[in-house]
N, C-alpha and C positions, 0 to 999 in steps of 0.2 A: 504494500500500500504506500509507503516512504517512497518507492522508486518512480511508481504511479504518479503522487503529488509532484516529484522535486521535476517529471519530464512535464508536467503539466504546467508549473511555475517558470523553466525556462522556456517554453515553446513560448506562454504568454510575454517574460521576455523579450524575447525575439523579435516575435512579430510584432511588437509594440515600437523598436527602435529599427526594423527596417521600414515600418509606416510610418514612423515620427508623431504615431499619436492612437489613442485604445479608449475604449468605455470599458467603465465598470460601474454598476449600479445605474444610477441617474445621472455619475458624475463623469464630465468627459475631460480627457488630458490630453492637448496640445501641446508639442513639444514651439512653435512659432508663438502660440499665444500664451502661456505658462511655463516656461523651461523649467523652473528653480521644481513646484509640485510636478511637473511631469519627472525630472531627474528624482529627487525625492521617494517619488512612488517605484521608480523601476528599481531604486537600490533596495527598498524593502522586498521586492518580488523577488529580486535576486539574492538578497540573503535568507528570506522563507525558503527557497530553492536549494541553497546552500545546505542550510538545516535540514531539510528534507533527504537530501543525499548522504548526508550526514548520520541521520538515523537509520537509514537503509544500513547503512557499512558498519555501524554499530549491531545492528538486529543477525544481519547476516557473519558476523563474528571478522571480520577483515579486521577493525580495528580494536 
């Protein structure tokens, strides 16, 4: 399930910084009209991401 979230957290990632800009919720991030919350938000997605892979490699005993 940890493997599941952290591909799911970096696909949204991704596709958020090769579009320069993602909804979630009601609220939308531009990276031309909001940098500082758009940069902001992708670094929280990408350390949930982080954690996520994280606890895979702990569950599955690697680490």
């Amino acid at each position: 399930m940890a493997l599941l979230l952290a591909i799911l957290f970096l696909a949204l990632f991704v596709s958020a910084i090769i579009r320069g800009k993602f909804s979630y919720g009601k609220a939308d991030y531009d990276f031309h009209e909001h940098p500082v919350q758009f940069v902001i938000v992708l670094v929280f997605i990408l350390g949930v991401s982080a954690l996520c892979f994280y606890r895979f490699l702990v569950e599955m005993e690697f680490i």
